[in-house]
PDB file of N, CA, C and O in Angstrom:
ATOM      1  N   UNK A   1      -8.763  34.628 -16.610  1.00  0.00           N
ATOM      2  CA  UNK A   1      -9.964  33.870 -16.333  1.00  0.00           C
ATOM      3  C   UNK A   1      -9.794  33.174 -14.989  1.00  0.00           C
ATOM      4  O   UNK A   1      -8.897  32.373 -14.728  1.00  0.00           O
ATOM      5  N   UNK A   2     -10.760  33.574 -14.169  1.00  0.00           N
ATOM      6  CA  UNK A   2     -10.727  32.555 -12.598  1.00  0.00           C
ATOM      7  C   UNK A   2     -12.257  32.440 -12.496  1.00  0.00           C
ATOM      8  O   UNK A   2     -13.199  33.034 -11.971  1.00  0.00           O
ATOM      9  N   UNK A   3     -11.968  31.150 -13.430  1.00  0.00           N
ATOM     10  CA  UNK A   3     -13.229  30.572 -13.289  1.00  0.00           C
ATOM     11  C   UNK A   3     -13.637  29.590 -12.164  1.00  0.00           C
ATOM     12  O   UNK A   3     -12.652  28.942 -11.808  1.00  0.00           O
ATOM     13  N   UNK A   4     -14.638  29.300 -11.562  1.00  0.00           N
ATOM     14  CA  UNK A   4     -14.717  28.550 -10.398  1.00  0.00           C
ATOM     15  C   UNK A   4     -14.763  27.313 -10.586  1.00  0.00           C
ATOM     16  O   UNK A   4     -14.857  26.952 -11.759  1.00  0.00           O
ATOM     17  N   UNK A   5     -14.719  26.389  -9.639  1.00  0.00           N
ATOM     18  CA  UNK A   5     -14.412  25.209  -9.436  1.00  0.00           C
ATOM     19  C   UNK A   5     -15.630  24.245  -9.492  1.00  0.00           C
ATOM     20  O   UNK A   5     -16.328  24.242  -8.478  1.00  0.00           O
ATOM     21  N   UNK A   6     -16.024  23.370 -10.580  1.00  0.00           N
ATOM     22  CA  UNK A   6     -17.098  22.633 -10.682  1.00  0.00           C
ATOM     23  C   UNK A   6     -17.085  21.508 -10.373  1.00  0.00           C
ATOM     24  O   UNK A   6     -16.407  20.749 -11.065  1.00  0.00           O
ATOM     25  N   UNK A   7     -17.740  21.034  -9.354  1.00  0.00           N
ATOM     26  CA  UNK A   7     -17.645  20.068  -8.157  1.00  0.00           C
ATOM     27  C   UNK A   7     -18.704  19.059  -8.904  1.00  0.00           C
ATOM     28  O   UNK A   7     -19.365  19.562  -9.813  1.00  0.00           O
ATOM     29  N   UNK A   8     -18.917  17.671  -8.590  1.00  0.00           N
ATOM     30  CA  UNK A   8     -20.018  16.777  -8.957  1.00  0.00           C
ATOM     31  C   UNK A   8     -19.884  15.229  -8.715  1.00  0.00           C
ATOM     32  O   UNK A   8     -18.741  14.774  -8.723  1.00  0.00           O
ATOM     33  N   UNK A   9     -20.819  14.473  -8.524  1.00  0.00           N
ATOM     34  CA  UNK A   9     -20.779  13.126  -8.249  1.00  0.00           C
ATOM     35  C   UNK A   9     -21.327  12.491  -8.698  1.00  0.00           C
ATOM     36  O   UNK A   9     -22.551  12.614  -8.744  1.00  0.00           O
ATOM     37  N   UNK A  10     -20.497  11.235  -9.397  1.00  0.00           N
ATOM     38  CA  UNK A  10     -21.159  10.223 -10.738  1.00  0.00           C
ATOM     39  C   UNK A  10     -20.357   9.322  -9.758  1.00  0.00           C
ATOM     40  O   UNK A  10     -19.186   9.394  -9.386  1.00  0.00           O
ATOM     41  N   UNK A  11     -21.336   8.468  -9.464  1.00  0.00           N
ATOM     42  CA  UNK A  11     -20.885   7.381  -9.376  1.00  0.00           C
ATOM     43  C   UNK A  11     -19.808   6.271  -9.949  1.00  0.00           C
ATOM     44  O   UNK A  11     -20.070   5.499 -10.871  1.00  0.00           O
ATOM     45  N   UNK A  12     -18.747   6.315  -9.353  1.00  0.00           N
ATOM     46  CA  UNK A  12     -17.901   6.251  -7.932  1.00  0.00           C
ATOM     47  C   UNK A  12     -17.183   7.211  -7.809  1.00  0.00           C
ATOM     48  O   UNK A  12     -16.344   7.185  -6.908  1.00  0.00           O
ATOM     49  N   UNK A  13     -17.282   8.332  -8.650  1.00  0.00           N
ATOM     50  CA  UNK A  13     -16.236   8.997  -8.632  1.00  0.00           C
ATOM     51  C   UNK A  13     -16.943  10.722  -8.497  1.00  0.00           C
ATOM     52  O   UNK A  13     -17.920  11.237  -9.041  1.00  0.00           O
ATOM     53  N   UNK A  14     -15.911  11.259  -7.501  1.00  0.00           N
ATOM     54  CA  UNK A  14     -16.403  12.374  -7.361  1.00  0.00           C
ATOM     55  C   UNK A  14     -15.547  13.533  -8.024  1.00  0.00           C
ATOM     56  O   UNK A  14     -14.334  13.513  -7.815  1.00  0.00           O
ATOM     57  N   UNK A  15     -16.116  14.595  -8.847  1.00  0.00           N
ATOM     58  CA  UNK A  15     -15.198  14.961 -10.508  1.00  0.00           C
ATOM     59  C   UNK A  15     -15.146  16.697  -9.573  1.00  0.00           C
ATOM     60  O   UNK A  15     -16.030  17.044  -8.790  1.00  0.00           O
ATOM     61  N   UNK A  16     -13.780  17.639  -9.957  1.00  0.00           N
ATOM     62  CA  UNK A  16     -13.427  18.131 -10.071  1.00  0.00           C
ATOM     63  C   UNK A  16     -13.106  19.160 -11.359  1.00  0.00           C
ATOM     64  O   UNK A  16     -12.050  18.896 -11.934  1.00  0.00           O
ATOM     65  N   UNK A  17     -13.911  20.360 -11.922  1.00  0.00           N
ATOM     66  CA  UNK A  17     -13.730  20.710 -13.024  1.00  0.00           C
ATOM     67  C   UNK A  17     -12.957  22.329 -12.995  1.00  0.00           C
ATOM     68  O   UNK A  17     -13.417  23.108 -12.160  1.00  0.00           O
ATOM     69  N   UNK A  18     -12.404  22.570 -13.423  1.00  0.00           N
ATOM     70  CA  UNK A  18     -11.655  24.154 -13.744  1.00  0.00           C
ATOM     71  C   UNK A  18     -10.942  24.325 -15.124  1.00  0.00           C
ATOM     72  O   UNK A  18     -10.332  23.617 -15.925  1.00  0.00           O
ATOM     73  N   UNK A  19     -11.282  25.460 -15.009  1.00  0.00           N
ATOM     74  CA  UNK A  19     -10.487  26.052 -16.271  1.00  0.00           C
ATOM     75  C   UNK A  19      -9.743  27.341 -15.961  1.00  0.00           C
ATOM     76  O   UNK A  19     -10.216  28.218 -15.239  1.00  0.00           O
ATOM     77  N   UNK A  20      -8.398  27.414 -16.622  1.00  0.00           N
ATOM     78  CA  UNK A  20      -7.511  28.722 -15.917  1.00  0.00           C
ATOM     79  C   UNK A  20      -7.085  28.873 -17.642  1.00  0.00           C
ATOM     80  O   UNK A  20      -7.124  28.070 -18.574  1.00  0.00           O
ATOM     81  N   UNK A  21      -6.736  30.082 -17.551  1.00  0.00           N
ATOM     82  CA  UNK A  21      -6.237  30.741 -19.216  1.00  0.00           C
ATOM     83  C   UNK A  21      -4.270  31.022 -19.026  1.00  0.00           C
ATOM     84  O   UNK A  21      -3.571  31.086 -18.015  1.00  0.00           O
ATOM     85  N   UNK A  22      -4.075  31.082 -19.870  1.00  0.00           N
ATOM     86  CA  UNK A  22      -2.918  31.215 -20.101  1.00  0.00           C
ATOM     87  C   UNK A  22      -2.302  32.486 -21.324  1.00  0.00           C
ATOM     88  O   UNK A  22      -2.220  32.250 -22.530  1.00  0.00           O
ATOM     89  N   UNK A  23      -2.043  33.396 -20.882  1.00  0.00           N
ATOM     90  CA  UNK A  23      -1.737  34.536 -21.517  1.00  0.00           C
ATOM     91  C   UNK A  23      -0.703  33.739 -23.062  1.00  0.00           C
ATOM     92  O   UNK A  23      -0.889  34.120 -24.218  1.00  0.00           O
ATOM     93  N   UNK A  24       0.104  32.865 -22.758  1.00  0.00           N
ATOM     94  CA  UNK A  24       1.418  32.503 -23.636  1.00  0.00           C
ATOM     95  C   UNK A  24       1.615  31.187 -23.182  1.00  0.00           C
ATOM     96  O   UNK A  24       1.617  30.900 -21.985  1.00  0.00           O
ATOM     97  N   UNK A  25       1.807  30.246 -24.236  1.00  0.00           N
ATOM     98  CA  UNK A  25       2.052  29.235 -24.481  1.00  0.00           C
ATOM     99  C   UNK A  25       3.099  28.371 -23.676  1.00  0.00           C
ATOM    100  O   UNK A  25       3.170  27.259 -23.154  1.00  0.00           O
ATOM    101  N   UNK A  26       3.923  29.570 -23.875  1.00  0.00           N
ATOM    102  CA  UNK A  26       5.366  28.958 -22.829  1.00  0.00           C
ATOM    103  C   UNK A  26       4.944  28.911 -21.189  1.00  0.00           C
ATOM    104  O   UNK A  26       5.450  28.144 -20.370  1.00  0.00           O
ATOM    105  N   UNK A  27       4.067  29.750 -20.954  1.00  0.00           N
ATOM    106  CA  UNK A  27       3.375  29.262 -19.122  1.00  0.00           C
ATOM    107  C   UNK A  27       2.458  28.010 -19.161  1.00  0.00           C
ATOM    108  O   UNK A  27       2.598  27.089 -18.357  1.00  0.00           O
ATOM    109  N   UNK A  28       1.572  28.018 -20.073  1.00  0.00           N
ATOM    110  CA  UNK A  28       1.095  26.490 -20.365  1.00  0.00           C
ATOM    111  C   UNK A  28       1.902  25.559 -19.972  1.00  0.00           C
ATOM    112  O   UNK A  28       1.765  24.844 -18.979  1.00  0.00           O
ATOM    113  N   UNK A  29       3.101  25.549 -21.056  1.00  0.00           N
ATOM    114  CA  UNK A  29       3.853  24.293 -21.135  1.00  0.00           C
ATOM    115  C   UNK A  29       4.872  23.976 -20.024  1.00  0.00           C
ATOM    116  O   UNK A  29       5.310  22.874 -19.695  1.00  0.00           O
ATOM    117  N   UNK A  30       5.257  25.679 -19.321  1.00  0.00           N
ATOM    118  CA  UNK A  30       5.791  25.064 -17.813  1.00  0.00           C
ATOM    119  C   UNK A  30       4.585  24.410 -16.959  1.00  0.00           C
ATOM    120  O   UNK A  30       4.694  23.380 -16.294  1.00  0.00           O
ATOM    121  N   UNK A  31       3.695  25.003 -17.063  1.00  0.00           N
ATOM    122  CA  UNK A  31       2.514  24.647 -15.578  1.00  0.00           C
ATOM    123  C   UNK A  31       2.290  22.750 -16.174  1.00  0.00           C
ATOM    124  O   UNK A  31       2.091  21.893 -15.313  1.00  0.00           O
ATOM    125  N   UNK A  32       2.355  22.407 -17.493  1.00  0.00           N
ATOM    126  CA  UNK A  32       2.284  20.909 -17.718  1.00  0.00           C
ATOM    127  C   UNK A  32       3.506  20.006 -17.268  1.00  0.00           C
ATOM    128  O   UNK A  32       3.542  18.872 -16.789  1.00  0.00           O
ATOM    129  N   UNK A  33       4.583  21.001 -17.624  1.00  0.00           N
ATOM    130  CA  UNK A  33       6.042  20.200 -16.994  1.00  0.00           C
ATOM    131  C   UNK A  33       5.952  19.908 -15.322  1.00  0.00           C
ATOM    132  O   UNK A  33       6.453  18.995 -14.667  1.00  0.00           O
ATOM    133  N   UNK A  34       5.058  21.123 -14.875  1.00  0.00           N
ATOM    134  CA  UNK A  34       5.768  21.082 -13.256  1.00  0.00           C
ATOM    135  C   UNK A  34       4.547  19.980 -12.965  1.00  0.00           C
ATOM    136  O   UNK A  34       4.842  19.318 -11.970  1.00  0.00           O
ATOM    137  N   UNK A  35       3.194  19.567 -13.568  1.00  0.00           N
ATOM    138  CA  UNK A  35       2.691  18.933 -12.641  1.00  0.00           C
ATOM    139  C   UNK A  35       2.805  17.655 -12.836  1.00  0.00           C
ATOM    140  O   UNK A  35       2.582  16.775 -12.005  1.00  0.00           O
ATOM    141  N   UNK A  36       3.419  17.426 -14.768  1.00  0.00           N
ATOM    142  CA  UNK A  36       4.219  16.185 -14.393  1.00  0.00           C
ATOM    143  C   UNK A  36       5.067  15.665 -13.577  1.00  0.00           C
ATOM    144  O   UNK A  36       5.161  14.479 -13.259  1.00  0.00           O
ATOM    145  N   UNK A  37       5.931  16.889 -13.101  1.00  0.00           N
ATOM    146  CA  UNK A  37       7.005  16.562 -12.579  1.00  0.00           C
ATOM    147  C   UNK A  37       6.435  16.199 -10.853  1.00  0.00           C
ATOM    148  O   UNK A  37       6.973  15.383 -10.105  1.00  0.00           O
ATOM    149  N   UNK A  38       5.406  16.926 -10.574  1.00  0.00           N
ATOM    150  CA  UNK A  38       4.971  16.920  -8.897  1.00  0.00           C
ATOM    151  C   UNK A  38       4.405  15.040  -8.921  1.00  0.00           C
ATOM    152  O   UNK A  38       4.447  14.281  -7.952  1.00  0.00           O
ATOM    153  N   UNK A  39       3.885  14.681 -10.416  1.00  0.00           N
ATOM    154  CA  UNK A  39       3.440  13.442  -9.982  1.00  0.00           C
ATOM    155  C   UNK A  39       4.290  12.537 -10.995  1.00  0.00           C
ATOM    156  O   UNK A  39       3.777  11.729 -11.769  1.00  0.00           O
ATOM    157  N   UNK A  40       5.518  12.760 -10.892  1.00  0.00           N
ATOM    158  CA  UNK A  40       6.722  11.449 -11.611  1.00  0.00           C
ATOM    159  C   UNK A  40       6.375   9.831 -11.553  1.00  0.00           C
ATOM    160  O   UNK A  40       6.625   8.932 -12.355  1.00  0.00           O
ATOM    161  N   UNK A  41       5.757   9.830 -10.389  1.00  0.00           N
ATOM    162  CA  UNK A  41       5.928   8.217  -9.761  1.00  0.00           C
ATOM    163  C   UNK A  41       4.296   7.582  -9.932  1.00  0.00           C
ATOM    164  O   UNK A  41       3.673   6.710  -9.325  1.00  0.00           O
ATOM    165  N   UNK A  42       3.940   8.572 -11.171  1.00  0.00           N
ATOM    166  CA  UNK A  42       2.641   7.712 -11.795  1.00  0.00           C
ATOM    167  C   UNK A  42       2.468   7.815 -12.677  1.00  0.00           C
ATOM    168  O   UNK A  42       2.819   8.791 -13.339  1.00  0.00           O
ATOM    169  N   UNK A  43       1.723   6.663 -13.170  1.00  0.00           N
ATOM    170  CA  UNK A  43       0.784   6.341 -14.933  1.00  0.00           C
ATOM    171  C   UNK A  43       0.826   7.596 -15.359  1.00  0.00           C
ATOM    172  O   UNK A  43       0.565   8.475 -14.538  1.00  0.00           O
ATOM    173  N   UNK A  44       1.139   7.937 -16.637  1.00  0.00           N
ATOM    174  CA  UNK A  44       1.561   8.870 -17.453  1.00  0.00           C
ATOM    175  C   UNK A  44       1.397   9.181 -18.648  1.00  0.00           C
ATOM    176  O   UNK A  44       2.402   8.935 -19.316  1.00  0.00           O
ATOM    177  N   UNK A  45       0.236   9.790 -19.440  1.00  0.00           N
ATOM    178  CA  UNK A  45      -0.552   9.509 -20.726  1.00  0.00           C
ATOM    179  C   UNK A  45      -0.359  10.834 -21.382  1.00  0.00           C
ATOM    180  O   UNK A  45      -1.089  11.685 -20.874  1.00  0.00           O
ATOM    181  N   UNK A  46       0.480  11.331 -22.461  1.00  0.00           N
ATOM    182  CA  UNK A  46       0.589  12.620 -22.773  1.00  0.00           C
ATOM    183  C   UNK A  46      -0.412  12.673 -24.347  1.00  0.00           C
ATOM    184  O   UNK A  46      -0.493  13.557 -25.199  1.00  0.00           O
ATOM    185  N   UNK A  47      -1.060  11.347 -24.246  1.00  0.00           N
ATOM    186  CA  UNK A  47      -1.653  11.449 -25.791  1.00  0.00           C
ATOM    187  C   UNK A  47      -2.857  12.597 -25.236  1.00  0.00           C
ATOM    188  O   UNK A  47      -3.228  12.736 -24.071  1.00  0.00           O
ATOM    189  N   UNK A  48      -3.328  13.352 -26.434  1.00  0.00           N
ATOM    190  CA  UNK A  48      -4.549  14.388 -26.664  1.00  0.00           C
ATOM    191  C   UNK A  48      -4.689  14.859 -24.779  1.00  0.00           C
ATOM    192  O   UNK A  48      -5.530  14.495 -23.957  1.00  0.00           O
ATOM    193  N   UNK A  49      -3.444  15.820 -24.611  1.00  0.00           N
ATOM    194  CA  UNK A  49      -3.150  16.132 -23.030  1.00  0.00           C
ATOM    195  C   UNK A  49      -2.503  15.842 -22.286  1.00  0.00           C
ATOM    196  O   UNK A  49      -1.345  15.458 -22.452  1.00  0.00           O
ATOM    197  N   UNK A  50      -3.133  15.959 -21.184  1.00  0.00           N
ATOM    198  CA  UNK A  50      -1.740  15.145 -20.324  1.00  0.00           C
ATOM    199  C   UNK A  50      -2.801  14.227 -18.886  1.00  0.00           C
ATOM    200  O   UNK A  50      -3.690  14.749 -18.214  1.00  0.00           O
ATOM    201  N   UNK A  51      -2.400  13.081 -18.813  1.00  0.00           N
ATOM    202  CA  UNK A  51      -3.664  12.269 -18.162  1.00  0.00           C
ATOM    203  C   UNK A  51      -2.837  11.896 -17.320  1.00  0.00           C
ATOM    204  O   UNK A  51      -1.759  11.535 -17.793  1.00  0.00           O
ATOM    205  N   UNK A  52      -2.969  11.845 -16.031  1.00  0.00           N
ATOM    206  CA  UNK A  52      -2.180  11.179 -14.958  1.00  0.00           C
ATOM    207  C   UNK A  52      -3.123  10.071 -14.100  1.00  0.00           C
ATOM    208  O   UNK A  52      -4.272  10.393 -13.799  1.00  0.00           O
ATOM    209  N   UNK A  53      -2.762   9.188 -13.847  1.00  0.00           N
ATOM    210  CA  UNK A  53      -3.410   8.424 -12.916  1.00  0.00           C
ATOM    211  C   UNK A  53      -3.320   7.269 -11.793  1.00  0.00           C
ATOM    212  O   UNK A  53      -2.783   6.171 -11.942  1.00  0.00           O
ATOM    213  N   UNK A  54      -3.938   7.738 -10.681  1.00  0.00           N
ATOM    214  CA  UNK A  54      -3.311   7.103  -9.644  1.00  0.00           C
ATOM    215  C   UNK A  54      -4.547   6.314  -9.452  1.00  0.00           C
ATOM    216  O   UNK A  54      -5.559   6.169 -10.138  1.00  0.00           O
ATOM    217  N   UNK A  55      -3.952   5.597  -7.700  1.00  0.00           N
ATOM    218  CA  UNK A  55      -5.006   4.265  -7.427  1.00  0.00           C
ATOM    219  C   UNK A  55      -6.599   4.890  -7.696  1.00  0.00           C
ATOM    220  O   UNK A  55      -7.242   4.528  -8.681  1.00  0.00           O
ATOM    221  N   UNK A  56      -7.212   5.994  -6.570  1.00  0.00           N
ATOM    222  CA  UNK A  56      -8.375   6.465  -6.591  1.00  0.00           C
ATOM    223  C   UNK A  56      -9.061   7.179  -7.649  1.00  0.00           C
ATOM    224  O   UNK A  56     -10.123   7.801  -7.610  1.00  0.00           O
ATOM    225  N   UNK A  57      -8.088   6.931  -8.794  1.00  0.00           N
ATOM    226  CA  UNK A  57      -8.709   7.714  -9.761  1.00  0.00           C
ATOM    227  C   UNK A  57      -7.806   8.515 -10.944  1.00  0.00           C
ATOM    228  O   UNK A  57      -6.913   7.802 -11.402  1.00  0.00           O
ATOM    229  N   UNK A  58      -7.875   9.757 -11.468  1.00  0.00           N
ATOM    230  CA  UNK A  58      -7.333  10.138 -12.542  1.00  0.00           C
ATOM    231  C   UNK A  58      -7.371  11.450 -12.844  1.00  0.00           C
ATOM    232  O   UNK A  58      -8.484  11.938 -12.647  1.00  0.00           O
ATOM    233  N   UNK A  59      -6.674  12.088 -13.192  1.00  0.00           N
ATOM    234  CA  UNK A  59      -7.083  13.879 -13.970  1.00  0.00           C
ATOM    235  C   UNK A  59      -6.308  14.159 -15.071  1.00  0.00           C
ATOM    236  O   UNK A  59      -5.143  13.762 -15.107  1.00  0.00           O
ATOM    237  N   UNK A  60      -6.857  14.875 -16.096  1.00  0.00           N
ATOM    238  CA  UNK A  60      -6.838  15.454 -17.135  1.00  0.00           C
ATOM    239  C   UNK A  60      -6.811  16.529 -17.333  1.00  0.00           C
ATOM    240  O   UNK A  60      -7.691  17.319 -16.990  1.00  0.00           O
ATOM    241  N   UNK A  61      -5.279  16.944 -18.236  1.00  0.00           N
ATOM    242  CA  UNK A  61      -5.780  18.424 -18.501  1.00  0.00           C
ATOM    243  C   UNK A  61      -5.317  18.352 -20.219  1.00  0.00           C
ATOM    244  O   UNK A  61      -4.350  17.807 -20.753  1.00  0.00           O
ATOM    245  N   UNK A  62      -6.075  18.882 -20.603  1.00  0.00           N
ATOM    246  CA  UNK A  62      -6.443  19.549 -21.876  1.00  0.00           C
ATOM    247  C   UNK A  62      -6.830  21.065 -22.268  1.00  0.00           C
ATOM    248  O   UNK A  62      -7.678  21.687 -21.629  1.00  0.00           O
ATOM    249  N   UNK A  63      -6.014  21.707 -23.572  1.00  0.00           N
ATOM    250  CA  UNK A  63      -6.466  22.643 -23.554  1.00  0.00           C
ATOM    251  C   UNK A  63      -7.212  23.115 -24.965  1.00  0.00           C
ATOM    252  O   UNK A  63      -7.484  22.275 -25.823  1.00  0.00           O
ATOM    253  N   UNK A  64      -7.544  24.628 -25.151  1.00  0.00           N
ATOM    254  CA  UNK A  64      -8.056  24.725 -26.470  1.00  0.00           C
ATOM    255  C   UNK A  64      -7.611  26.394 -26.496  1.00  0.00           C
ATOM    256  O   UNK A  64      -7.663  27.038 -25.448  1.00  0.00           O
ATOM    257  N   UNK A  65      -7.236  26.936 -27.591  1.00  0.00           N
ATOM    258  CA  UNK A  65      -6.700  28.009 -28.182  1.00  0.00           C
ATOM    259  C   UNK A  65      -7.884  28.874 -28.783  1.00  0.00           C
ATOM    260  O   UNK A  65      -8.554  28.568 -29.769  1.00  0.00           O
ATOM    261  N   UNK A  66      -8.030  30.141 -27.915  1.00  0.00           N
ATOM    262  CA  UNK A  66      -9.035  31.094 -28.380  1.00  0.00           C
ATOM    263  C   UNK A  66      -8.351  32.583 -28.342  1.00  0.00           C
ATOM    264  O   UNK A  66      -8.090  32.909 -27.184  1.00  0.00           O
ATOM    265  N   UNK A  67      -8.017  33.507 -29.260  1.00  0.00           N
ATOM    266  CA  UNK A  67      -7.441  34.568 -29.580  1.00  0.00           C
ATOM    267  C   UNK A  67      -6.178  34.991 -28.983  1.00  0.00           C
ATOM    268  O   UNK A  67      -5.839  36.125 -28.644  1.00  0.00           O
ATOM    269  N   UNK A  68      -5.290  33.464 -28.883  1.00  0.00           N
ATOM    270  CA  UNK A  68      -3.978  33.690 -28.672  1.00  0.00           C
ATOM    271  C   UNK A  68      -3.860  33.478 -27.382  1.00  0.00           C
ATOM    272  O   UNK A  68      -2.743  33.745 -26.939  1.00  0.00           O
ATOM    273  N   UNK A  69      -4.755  33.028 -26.511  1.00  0.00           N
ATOM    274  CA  UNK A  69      -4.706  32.683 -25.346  1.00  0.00           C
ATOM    275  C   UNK A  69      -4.877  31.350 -24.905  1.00  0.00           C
ATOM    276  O   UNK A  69      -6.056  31.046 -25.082  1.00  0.00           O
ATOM    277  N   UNK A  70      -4.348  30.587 -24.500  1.00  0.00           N
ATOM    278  CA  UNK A  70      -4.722  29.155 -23.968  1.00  0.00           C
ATOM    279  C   UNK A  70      -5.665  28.661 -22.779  1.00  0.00           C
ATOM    280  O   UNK A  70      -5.046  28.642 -21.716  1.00  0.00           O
ATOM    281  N   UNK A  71      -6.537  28.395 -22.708  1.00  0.00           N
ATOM    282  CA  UNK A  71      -7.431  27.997 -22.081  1.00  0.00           C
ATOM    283  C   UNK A  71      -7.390  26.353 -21.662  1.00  0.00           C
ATOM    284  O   UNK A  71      -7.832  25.481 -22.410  1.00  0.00           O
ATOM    285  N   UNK A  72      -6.838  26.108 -20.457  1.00  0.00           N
ATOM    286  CA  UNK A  72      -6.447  25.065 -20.255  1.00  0.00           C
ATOM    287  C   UNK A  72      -7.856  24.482 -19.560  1.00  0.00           C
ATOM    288  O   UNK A  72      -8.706  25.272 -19.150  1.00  0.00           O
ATOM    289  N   UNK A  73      -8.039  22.963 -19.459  1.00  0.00           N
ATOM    290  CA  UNK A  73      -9.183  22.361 -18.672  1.00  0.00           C
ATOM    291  C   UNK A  73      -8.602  21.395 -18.221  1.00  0.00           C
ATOM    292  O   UNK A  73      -7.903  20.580 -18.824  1.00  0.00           O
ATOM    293  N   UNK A  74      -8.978  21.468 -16.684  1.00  0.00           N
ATOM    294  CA  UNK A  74      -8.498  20.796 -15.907  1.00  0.00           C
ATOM    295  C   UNK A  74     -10.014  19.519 -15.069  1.00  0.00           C
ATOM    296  O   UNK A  74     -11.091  19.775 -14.532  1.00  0.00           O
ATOM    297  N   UNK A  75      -9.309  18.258 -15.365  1.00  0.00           N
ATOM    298  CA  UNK A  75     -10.736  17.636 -14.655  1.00  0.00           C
ATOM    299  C   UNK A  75      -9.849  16.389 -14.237  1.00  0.00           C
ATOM    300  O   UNK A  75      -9.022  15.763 -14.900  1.00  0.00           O
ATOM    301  N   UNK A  76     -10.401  16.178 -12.564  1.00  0.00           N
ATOM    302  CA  UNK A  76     -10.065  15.516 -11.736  1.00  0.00           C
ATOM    303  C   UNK A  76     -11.304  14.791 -11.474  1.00  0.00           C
ATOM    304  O   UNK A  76     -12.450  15.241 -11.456  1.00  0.00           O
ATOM    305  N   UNK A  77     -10.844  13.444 -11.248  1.00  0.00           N
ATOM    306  CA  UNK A  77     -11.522  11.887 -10.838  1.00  0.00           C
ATOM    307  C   UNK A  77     -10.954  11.336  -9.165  1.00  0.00           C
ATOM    308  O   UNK A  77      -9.816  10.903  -8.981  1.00  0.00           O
ATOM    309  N   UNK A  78     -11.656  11.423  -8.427  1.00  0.00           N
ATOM    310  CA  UNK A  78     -11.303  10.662  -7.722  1.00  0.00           C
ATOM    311  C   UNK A  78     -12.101   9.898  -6.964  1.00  0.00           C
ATOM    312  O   UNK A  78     -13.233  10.253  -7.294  1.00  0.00           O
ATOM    313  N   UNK A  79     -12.215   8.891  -5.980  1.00  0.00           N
ATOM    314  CA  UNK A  79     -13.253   8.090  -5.438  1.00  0.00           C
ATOM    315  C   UNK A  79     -13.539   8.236  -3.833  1.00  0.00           C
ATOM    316  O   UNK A  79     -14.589   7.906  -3.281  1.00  0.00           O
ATOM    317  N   UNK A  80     -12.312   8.836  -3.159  1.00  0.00           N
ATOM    318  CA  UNK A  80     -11.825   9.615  -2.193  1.00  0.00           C
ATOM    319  C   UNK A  80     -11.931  11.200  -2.239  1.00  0.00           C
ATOM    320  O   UNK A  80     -11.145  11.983  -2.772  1.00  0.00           O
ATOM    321  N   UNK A  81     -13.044  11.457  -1.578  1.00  0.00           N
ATOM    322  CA  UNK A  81     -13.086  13.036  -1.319  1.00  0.00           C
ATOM    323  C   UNK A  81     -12.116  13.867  -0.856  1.00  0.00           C
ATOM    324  O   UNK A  81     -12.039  15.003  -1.322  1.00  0.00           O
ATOM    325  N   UNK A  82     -11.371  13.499  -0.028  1.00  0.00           N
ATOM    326  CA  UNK A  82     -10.208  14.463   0.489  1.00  0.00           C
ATOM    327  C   UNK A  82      -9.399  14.440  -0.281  1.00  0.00           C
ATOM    328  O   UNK A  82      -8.711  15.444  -0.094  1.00  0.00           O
ATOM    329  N   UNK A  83      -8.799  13.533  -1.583  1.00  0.00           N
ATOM    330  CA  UNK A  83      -7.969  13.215  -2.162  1.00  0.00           C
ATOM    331  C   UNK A  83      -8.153  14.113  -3.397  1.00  0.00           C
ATOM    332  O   UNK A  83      -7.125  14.420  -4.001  1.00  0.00           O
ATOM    333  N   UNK A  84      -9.325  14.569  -3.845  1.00  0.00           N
ATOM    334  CA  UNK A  84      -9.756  15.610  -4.663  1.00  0.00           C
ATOM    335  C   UNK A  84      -9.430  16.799  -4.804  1.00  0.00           C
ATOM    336  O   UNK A  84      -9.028  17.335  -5.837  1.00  0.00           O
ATOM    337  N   UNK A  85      -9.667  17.493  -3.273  1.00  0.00           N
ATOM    338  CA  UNK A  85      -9.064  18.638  -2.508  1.00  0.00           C
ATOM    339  C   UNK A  85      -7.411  19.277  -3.196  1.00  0.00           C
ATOM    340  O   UNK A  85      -6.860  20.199  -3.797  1.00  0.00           O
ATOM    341  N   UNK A  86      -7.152  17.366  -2.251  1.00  0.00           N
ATOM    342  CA  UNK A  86      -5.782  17.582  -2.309  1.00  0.00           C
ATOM    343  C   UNK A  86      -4.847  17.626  -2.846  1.00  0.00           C
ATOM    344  O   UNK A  86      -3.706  17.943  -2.510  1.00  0.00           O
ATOM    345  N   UNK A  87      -5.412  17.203  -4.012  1.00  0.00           N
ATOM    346  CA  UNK A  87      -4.660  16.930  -5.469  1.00  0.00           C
ATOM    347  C   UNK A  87      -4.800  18.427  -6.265  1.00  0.00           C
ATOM    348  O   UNK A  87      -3.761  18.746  -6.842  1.00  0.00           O
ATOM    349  N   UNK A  88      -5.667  19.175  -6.359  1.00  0.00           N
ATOM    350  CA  UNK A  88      -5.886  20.409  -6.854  1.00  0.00           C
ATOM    351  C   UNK A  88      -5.303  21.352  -6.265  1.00  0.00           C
ATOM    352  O   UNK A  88      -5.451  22.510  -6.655  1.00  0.00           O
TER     353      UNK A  88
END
């Protein structure tokens, strides 16, 4: 699945949406390790996902299980436009 990138603006925050699939569980759970690991030196919420959050904002990923495949959702907050980009 390369699904495209759903862009939008709610006031203050300008949101970032994707979803990528995951053949096997075990690539899920590396791609969650490594982006904990890329952002160590912040707020850190693994309840229902994995929620990270910095000054401008926040992202979430969550997933859901459809015929053995993982379907991860990815949604980014930020208040800073370039910072949106750059974080994805």
């Amino acid at each position: 699945m390369n699904a495209p990138i759903e862009t939008s603006f709610v006031y203050p925050y300008y949101q970032l949406n994707k979803k990528s699939l995951f053949n096997y569980s075990k690539k899920y759970h590396l791609f969650l390790s490594r982006v904990s690991a890329e952002f160590v030196f912040y707020l850190q919420d693994e309840f229902n996902g994995l929620y990270i959050y910095f000054a401008e904002g926040n992202f979430h990923v969550k997933n859901e299980v459809d015929n053995r495949n993982i379907i991860a959702e990815i949604n980014l907050k930020s208040k800073i436009l370039e910072n949106r980009q750059l974080i994805f």
